[in-house]
SEVEX-230074 format. One record per residue: residue number from 1; chain; x, y, z of N, C-alpha, C in turn. Coordinates in steps of 0.1 Angstrom, whole numbers, always signed. Layout:
% SEVEX-230074
NUM:A:X:Y:Z:X:Y:Z:X:Y:Z
...
% end
This chain:
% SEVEX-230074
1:A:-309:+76:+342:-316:+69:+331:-306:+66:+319
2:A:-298:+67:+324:-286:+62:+311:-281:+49:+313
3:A:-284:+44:+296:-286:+35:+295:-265:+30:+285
4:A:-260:+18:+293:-251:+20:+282:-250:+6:+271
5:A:-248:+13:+256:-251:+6:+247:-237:-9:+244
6:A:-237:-21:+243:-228:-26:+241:-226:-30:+224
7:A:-210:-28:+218:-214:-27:+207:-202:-40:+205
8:A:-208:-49:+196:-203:-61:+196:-194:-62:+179
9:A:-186:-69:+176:-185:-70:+161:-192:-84:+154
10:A:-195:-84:+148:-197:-99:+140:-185:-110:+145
11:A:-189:-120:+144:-178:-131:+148:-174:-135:+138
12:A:-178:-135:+124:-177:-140:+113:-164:-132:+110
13:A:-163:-117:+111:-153:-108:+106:-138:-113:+106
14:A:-135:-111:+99:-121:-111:+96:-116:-102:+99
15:A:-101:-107:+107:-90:-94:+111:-80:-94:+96
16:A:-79:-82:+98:-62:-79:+89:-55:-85:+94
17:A:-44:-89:+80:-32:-90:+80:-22:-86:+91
18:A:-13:-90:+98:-4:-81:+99:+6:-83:+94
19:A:+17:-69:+94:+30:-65:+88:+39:-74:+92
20:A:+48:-80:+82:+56:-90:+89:+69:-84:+89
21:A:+75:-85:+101:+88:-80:+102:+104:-85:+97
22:A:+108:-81:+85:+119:-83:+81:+132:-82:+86
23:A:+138:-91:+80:+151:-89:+92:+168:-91:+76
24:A:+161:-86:+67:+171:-81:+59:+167:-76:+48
25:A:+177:-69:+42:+173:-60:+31:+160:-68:+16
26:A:+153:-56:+13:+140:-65:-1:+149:-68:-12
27:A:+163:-59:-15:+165:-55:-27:+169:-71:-28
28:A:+166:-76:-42:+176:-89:-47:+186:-90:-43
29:A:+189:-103:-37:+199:-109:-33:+209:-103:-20
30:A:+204:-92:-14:+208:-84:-4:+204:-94:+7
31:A:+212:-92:+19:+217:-101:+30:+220:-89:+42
32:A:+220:-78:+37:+218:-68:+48:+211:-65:+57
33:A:+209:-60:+69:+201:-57:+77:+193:-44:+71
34:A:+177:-46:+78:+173:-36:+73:+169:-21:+81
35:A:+174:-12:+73:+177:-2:+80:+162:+7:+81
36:A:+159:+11:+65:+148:+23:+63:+143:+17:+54
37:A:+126:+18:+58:+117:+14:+46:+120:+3:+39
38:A:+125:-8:+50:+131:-21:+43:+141:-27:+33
39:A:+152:-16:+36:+160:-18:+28:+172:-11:+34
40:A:+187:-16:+34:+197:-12:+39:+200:+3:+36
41:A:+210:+3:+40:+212:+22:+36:+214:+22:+22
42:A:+226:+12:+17:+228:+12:+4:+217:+17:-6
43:A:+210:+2:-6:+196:+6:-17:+187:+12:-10
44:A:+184:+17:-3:+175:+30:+0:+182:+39:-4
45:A:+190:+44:-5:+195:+50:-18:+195:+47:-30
46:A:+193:+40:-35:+189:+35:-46:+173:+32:-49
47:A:+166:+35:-39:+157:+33:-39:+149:+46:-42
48:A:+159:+58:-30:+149:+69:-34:+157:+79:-47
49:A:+169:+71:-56:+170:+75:-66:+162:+72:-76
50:A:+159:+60:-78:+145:+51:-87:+157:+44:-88
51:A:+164:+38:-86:+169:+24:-89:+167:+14:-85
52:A:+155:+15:-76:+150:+1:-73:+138:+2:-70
53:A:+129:-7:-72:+111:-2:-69:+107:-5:-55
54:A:+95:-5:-50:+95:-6:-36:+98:-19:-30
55:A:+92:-27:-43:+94:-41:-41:+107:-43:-37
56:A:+114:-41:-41:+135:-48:-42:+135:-47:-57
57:A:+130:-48:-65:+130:-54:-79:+137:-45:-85
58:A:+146:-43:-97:+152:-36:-108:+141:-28:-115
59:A:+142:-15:-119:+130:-14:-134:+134:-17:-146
60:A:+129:-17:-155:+130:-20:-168:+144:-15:-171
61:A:+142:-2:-173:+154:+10:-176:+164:+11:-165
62:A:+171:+1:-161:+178:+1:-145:+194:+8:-151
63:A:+197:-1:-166:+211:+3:-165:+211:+19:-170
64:A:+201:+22:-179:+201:+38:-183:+201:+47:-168
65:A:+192:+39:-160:+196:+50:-145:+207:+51:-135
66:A:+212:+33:-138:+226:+33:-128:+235:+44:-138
67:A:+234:+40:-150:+246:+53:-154:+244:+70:-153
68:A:+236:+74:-151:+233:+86:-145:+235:+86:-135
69:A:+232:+72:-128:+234:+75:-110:+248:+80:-108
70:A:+256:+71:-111:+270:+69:-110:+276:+84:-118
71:A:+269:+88:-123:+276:+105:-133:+272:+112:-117
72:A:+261:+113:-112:+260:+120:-103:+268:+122:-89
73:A:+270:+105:-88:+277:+108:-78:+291:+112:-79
74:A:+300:+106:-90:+313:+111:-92:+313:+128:-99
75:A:+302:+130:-99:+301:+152:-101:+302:+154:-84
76:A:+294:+148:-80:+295:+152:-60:+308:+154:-57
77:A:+313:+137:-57:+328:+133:-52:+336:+144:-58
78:A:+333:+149:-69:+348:+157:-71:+347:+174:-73
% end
């Protein structure tokens, strides 16, 4: 006596978006392939320093953090 139920969606419904696949880096003006989280190795490093937003874009305060960046890395290098 088992009955099986058929469950239908609305026809009207709308699908999602899908993800479109990139084929070079978000950051501005970058021409690189993209490696991680859409962005070359370079600026994903830069990315997950805050020097760049998720978008590709600069922030406001870009040059105050490239020069910190750059102190940090040349304390590493030496």
């Amino acid at each position: 006596m088992s009955q099986e139920k058929k469950v239908q969606a609305p026809k009207n419904q709308q699908q999602a978006p899908q993800a479109v696949e990139r084929s070079h880096c978000k950051a501005d003006g970058c021409k690189k392939g993209v490696e991680k989280f859409g962005f070359c190795m370079e600026h994903y490093d830069w990315y997950m320093s805050g020097l760049l937003r998720g978008d590709g874009q600069k922030p406001i305060d870009f040059e105050q953090k490239y020069q910190q960046y750059m102190a940090r890395r040349t304390r590493k290098a030496a």
